[in-house]
N, C-alpha and C positions, 0 to 999 in steps of 0.2 A: 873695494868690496870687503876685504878682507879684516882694514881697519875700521872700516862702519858695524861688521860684524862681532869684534871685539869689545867695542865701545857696548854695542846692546848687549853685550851676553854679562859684562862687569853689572849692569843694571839689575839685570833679570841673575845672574847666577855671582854672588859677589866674590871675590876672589879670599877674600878675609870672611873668620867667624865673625857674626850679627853678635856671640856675645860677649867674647875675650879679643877678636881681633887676631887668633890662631890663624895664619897662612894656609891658603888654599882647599878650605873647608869653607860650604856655607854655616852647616852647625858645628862643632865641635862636639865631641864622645861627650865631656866632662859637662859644656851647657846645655844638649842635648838632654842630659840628665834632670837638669832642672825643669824641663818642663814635660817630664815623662808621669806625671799623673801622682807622683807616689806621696806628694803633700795635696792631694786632692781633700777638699773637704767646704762645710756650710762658712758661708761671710755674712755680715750682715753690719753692715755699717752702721755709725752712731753720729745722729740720728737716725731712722732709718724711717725713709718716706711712705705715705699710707699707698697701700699697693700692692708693695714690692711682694714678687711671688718669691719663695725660697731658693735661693743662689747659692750654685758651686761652681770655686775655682780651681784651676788644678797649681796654680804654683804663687807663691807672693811676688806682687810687681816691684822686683830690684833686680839690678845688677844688670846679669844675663837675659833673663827674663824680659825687664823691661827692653834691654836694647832690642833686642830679638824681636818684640812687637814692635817697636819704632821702626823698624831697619822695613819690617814688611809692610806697614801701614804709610811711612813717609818718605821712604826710599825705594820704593818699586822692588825690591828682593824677592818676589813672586814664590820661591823655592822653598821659603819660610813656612809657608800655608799649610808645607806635611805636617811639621811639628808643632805648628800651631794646633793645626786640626784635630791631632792627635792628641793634647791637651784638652782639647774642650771636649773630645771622645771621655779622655778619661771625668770630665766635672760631671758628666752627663751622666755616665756609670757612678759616679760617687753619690749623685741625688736619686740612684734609685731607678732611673730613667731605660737604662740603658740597657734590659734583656730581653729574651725572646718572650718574656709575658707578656700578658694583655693585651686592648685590644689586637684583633687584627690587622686592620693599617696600620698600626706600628704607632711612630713617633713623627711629628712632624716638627724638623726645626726651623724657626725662624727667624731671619736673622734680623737684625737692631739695623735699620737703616742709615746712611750717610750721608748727608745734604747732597743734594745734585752737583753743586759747585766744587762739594769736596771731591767726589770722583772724575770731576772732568778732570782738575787739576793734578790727581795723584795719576788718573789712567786705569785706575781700577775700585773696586768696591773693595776692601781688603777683611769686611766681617762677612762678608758673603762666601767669599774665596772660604776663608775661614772653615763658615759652617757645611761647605762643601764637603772638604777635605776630612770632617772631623764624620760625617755621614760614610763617607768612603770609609775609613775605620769599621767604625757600628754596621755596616752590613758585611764588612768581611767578619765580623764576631756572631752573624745571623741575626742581628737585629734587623726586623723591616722597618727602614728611615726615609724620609724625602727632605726635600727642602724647598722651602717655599716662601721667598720675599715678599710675602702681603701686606706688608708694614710700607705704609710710603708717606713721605711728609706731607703734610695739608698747607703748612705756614713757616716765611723760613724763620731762623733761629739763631741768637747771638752766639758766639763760637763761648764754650763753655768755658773756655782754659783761665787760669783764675776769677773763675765765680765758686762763691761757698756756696753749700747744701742750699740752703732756701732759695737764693738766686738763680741755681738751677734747677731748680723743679718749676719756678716762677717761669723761668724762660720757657722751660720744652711744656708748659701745662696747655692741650689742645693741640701739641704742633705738630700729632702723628696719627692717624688714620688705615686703616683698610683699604687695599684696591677692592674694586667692583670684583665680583663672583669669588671671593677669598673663600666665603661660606661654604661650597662645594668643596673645597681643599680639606677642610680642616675637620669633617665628618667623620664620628670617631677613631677619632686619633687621640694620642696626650701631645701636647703643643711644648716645646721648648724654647725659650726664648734665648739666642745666642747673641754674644758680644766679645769684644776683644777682651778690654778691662771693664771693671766695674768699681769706680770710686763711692759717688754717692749713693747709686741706687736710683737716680733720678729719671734716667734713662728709660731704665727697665721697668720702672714702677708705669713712666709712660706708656711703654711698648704695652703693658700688661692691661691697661685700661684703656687704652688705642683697642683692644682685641675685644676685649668685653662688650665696649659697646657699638663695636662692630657685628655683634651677635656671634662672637668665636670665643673659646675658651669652654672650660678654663684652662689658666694655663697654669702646664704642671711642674713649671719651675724655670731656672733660667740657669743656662752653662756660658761662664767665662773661661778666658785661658788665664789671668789674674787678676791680683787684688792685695790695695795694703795689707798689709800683714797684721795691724793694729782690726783688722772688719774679722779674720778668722777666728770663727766660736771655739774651733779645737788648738790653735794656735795661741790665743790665747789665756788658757788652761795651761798647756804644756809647756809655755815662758815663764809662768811662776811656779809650777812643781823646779823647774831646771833652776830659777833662781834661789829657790829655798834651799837646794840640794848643795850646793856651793856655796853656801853660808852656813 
């Protein structure tokens, strides 16, 4: 019992940082850091797909970063999901989203769905967990938040991983839909569309026209926990003031 015990707890609780590999931490203080909101700001990828509602991430997909979503999303690391959460807590405040104004019901996130096959095999929805987590935040800040997966596939869809922009918007175009009664959820609220990463946009430009003509929306933006660094509008800007400055 004791070794069956162990064996799942490595799974769900890893013994090693997700993002340096530092002993007996699942985050470390130092990559912890990286994904504490404080490079939050607008992406917008080039191209950027017709759609796409206005997107914030809170930290660029490298390094720490990126292992840290991998380790939760493709290694069952379950315990990731605070600081994931908390990430997308902060993209969500950084688009504006994220106070005790307006409507009354608050904010509704919802999350980017996962092909069915993908969560049998992983054991979990891990943008769901996600947007869970990051809601947990936003109401301990007095935000009123829910969450509510009304996004569910219609048709399945080739695995995106090496297709370029076109290819992927070609593939996911029509392959996302409304569940039955979403309409009743989504009554003035502002709608947030959540996701892990966000490369091209294709995704969410979906999700955001899957809502539409679902008869929901609009939606009032979409929070990741990253994104290339090349898609940040203020990042961007701040790479060549820094380059100038050094020459």
């Amino acid at each position: 019992m004791r070794g069956w015990w162990q064996e799942l707890a490595g799974l769900v609780l890893p013994a090693d940082c997700a993002g340096c590999g530092a002993a007996r931490v699942v985050l470390c203080a130092g990559c912890a850091r990286a994904l504490d909101g404080s490079r939050a700001g607008p992406v917008r990828p080039s191209p950027c797909p017709p759609g796409l509602p206005p997107v914030h991430a809170a930290a660029v997909y490298e390094g720490a970063v990126r292992a840290a979503v991998l380790a939760h999303k493709e290694r069952g690391a379950l315990a990731l999901a605070g600081p994931l959460g908390g990430a997308v807590a902060a993209a969500v405040r950084a688009g504006g989203c994220g106070s005790a104004a307006g409507p009354a019901a608050g904010l509704l996130l919802v999350p980017v769905p996962s092909a069915r096959r993908q969560v049998r095999a992983r054991g979990h929805d891990p943008v769901r967990r996600i947007a869970l987590a990051a809601a947990g935040r936003l109401r301990r800040a007095g935000v009123p938040v829910r969450v509510a997966p009304v996004i569910r596939q219609v048709r399945s869809v080739a695995d995106q991983a090496g297709l370029a922009a076109r290819e992927r918007r070609a593939n996911l175009d029509g392959a996302l839909g409304v569940r039955p009664g979403a309409q009743r959820l989504a009554a003035g609220v502002r709608i947030v569309l959540v996701d892990d990463v966000a490369t091209t946009g294709a995704t969410l430009a979906e999700a955001a026209r899957a809502l539409g003509a679902g008869g929901l929306g609009p939606v009032a933006g979409a929070a990741v926990v990253a994104a290339p660094a090349r898609s940040f509008v203020r990042i961007r800007s701040t790479t060549r003031t820094e380059h100038h400055s050094r020459e």
